[in-house]
C-alpha positions in Angstrom: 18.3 -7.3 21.8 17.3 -4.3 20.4 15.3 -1.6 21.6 13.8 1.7 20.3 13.8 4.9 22.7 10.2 6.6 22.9 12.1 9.3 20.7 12.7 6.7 17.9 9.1 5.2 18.2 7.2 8.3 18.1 9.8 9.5 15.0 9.1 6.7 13.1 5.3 6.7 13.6 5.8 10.1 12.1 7.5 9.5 9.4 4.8 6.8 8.5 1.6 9.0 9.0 3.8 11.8 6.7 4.2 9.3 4.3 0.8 8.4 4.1 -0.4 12.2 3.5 2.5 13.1 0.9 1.3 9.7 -0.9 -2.2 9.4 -1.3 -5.3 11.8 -1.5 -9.2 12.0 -1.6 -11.3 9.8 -0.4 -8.4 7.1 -0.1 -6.6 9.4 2.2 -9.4 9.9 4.4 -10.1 6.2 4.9 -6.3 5.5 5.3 -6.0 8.4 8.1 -9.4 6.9 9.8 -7.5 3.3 9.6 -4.5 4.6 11.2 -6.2 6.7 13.8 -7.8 3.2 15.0 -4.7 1.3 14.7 -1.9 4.3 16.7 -1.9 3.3 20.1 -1.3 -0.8 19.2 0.9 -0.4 15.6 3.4 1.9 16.7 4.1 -0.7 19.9 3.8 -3.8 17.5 6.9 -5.9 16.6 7.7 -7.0 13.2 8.2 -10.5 14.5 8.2 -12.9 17.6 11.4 -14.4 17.9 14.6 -11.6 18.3 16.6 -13.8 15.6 13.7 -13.1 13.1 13.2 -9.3 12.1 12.5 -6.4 14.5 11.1 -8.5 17.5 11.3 -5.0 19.8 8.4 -2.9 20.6 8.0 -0.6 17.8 9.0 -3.0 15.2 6.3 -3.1 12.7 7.1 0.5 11.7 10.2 0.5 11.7 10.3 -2.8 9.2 7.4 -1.4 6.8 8.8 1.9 6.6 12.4 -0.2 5.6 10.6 -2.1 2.9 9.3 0.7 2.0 12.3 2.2 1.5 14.2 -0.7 -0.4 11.0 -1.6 -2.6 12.1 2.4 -4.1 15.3 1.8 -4.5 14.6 -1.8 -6.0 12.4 -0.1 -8.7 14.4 2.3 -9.5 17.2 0.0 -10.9 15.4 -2.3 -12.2 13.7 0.5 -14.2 17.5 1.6 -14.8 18.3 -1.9 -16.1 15.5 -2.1 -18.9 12.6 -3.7 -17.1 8.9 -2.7 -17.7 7.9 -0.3 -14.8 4.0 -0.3 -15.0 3.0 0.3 -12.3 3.4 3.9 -10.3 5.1 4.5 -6.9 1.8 5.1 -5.2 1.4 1.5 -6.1 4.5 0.2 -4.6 4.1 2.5 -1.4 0.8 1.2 -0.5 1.3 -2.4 -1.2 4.7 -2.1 0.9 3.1 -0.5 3.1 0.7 -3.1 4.2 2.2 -6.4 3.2 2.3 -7.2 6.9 -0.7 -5.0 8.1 -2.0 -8.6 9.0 0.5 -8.7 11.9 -1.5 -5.8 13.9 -3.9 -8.3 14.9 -8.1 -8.3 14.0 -10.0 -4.9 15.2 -9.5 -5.1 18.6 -6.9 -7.7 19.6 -2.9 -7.7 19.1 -1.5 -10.1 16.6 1.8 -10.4 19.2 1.8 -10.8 22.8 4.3 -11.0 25.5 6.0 -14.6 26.3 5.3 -15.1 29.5 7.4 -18.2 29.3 11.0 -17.2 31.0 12.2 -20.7 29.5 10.8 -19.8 25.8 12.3 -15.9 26.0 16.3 -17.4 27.1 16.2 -20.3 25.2 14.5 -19.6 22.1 14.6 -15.8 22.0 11.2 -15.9 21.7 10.0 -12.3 23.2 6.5 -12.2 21.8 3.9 -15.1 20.6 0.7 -15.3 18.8 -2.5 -14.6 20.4 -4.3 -17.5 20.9 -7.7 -15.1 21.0 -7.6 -14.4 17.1 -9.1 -16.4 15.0 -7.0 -18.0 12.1 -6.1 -16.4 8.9 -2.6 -16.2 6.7 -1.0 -12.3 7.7 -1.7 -11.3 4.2 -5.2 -12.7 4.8 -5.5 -10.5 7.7 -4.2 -7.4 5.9 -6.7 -7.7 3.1 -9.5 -8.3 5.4 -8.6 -5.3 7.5 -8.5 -2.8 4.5 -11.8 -4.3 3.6 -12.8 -3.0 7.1 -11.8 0.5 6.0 -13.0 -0.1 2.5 -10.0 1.2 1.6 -9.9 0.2 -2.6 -6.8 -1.0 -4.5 -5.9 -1.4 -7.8 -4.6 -4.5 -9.0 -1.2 -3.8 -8.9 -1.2 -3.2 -5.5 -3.5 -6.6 -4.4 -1.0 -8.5 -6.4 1.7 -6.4 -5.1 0.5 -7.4 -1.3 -0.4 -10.7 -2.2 2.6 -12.2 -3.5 5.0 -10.1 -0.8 6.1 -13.5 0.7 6.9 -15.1 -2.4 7.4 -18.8 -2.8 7.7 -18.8 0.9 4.0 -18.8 1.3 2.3 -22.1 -0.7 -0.4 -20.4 -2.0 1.3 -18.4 -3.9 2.9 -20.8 -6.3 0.5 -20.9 -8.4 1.2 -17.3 -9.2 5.1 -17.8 -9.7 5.2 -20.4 -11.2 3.0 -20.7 -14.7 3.7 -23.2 -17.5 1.0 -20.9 -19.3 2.3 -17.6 -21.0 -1.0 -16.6 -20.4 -1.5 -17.1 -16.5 2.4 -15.5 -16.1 2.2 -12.4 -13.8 1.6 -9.1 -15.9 3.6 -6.8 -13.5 7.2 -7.1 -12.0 5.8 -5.2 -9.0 5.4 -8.5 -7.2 8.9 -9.8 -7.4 10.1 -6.5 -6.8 7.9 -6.2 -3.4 9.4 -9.9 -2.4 13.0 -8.6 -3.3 12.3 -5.7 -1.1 11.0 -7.8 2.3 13.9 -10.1 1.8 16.4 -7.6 1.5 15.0 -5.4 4.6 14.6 -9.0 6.5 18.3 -10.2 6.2 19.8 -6.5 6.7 17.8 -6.7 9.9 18.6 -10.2 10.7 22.1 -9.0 10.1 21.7 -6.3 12.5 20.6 -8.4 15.3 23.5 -10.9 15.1 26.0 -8.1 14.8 24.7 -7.0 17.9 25.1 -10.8 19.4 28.5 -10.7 18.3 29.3 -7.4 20.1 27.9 -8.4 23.5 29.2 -12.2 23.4 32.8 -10.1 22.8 31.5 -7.5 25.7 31.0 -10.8 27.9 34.3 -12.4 27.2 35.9 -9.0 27.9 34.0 -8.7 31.1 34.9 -11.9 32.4 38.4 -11.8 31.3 39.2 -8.6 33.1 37.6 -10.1 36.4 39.8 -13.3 36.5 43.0 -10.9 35.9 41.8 -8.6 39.0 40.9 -11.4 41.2 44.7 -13.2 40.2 47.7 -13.0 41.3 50.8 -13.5 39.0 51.5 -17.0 40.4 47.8 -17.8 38.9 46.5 -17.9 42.7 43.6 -15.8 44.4 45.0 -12.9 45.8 44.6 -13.5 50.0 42.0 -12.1 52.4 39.9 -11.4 49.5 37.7 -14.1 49.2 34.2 -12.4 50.7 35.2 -9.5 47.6 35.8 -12.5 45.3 32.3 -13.9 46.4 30.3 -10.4 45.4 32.4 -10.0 42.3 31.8 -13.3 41.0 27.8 -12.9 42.1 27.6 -9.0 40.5 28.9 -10.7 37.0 26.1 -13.9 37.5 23.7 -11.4 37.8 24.8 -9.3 34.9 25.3 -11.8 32.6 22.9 -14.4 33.9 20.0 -12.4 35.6 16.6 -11.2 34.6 17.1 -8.0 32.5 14.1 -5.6 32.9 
């Protein structure tokens, strides 16, 4: 599984917080920064996710996933801008609704929206490294980011509540309504809302395909490890080499214990 280095955590909660100051201003800014401040110590620890085959489930996650979206919700604009489509909305827009599509994920005021699995049975055989706190009280993550900017009274134009509302796309019900008009009239007004979705999907599955490169490498690391045991522990006849069966014995227990033990 993935893990970030205190290094690439406290980087990345920098390049956030820089972001935030190069990007907005006034009174905005100020309530932004006050949010922020509140929020360091847990966000910059948060995961994106629970489960390691889902996006960014490692401690520093969350900022590591916005500031990805972030990233590709540019890059998406841009060409569709380059490719004839009706850009307006501005790039403030698309920052902060990128920016806190999943702010709902940090949790309520004062308790985190992930916690440890304590379950050793649910972390091996499900990959599940964090759950859900079962402290907070129910609400959708987008839910949860709206009501925490509320909390800030942080405003937002429209673009940017529709932007952050219809993140998750068709995946989430409630938003089918908004998609999915057979009235010209109701039909959304901006393209910043599929271009936010296009963005979390693309960051998701570029993540996702990170974390099952990495599978593959260390399933090929294993084979590799286990192959070069049998060969030293062999002889060319196929048998165990003599007088070595108390070495074969700690051998074959170091590799259980690397490939099979608890990893810290």
């Amino acid at each position: 599984m993935k893990q970030l280095t205190a290094e690439q955590i406290q980087e990345n909660w920098y390049q956030l917080r820089n972001l935030i100051t190069n990007t907005f201003e006034g009174d905005r800014l100020e309530k932004l920064n006050k949010m922020y401040d509140h929020f360091e110590d847990r966000m910059c620890m948060a995961p994106a996710s629970g489960k390691e085959q889902y996006h960014y489930a490692h401690v520093g996650g969350y900022v590591e996933h916005v500031l990805h979206v972030i990233d590709c919700a540019l890059k998406i604009t841009n060409l569709w801008s380059a490719e004839g489509a009706t850009i307006n909305f501005t790039t403030e827009e698309v920052i902060f609704a990128a920016m806190h599509h999943d702010l709902g994920k940090v949790g309520d005021m004062d308790k985190d929206y992930y916690v440890p699995q304590e379950s050793e049975w649910h972390r091996k055989n499900r990959g599940e490294i964090f759950t859900h706190n079962g402290d907070l009280s129910y609400m959708t993550v987008t839910d949860r980011a709206v009501f925490l900017l509320n909390q800030f009274q942080i405003p937002m134009t429209e673009n940017e509540y529709i932007g952050l509302r219809l993140t998750d796309g068709l995946y989430e019900e409630a938003n089918k309504s908004y998609y999915i008009s057979y009235n010209p009239d109701w039909s959304l007004k901006s393209n910043i809302a599929y271009i936010l979705h296009q963005a979390d999907m693309m960051a998701t599955k570029i993540e996702y395909d990170e974390w099952k490169r990495s599978q593959t490498e260390e399933q090929e690391a294993t084979k590799e490890r286990v192959s070069s045991l049998k060969k030293s522990l062999t002889v060319d006849d196929g048998e165990k080499k003599p007088q070595q069966s108390e070495q074969l014995s700690k051998k074959s227990q170091d590799l259980f214990d690397e490939l099979f033990g608890d990893k810290k």
